[in-house]
N, C-alpha and C positions, 0 to 999 in steps of 0.2 A: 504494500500500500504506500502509497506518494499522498502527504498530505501537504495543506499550503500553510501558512503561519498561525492559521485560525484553525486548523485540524479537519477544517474541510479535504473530504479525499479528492484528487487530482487524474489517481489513475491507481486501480487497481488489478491484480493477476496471479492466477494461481498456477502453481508450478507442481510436477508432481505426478502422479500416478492413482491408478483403481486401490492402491494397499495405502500402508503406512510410511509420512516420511515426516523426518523430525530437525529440524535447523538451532543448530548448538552455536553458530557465531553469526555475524552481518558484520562485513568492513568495510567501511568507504573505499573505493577506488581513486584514480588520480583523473579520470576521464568524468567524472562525476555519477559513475555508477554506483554500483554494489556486489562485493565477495560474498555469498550466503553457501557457509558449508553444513552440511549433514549426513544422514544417511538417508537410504531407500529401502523400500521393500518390493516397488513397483517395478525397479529396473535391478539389470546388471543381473544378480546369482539368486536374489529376492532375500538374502539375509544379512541386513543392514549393513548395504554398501555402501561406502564412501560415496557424497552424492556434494558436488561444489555446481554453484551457480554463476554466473557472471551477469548480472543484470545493468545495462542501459536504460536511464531513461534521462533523454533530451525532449527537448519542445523542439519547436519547428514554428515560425514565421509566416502569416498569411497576409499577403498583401494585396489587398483589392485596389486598384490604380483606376479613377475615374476623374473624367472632365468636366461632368454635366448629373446634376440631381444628386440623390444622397444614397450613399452604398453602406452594407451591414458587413459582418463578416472579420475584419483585417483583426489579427490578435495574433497571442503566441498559444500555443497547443501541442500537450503531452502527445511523442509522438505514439502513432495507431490510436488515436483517439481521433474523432470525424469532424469537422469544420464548415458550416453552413454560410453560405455568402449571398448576396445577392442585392436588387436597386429593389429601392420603392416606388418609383412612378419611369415606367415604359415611356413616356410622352414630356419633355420636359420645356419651357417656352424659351426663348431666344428675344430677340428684339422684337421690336413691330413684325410680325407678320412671318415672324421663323420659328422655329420648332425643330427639336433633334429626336428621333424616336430610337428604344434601343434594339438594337437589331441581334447583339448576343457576346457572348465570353470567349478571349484568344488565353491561352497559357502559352508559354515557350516554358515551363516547369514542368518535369517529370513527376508525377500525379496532379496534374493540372485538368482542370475540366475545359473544354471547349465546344460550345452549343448555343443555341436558344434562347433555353430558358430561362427566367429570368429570373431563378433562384437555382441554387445546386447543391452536393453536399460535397465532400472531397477528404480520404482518409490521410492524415496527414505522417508523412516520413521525413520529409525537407521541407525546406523551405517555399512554397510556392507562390508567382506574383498572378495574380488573375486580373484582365484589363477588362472591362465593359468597351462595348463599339456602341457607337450612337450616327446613324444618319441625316444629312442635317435635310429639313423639308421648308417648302417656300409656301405660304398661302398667296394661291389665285385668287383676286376678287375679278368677276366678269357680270358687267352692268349691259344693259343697250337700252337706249332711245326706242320714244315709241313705234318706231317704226320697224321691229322687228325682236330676231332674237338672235343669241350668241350661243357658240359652245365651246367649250363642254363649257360646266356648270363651274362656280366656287369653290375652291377646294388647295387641299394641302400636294403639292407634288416633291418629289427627291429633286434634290442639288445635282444637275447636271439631265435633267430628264428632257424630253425635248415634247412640247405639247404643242400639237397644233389647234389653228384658231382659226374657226369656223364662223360667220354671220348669214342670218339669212330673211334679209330682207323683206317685208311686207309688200305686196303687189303695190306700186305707185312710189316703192322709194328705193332707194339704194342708199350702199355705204359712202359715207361720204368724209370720214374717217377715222385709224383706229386711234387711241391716244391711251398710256401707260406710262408708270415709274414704275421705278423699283429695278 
């Protein structure tokens, strides 16, 4: 058992066999493990073998790396113990008329998650950095005069997307022009 200063456990594991086995010392090591000698009954000859352990426990680093809106998740964690991360709002605003949506998770970390979703779990051995990607989106506004109609409709389109603009005039008028910022 790994407890933290308030004797909260951290991480616990049992080590050991279907028999009896019994631990006579624990010594710190220099890597910041633990020596735990004993015997066995479950291994070796089954009559209480020599039975030494070498136990490791490090934490491991999670880093959730975001640009846009608010991420859970980044802490340190006993490792083989499991690590939840994830954004709160898919959709987040920009300036006038921009918006970034999130489109999903890259790792370059070995147990790194990469997907979708916009929450994931991840069993932690290293260190791992998870990035959020986020798209950035343009709101369309399309108005016309009474003399017809326009398309497509109002709306949010991706950065670099290419829309075409359609009018279609009322019998007795025509376009006579288009006119935009942004």
């Amino acid at each position: 058992i790994k407890t933290d200063s308030e004797g909260s456990i951290l991480q616990q594991k049992l080590f050991g066999g279907s028999s009896t086995e019994h631990s006579w010392d624990i010594i710190p090591s220099n890597d910041g493990g633990y020596f735990v000698a004993g015997v066995t009954n479950s291994f070796g000859n089954g009559n209480y073998d020599i039975y030494l352990l070498k136990i490791n426990y490090r934490n491991s680093t999670l880093s959730v790396v975001n640009d846009r809106g608010s991420v859970t998740g980044s802490g340190s964690y006993v490792d083989g113990s499991t690590a939840s991360f994830g954004v709160s709002s898919t959709n987040v605003s920009g300036a006038s008329g921009v918006r970034y949506v999130f489109i999903g998770w890259t790792s370059n970390s070995s147990g790194g998650y990469t997907g979708s979703n916009t929450s994931a779990t991840i069993t932690m051995n290293d260190d791992v950095t998870m990035e959020a990607q986020w798209k950035t989106q343009y709101y369309l506004t399309m108005e016309s005069g009474e003399g017809g109609s326009v398309s497509p409709s109002s709306g949010w389109y991706d950065k670099g997307e290419q829309v075409e603009l359609k009018t279609t005039p009322l019998l007795g008028y025509r376009l006579a022009r288009w006119q935009g910022s942004g």
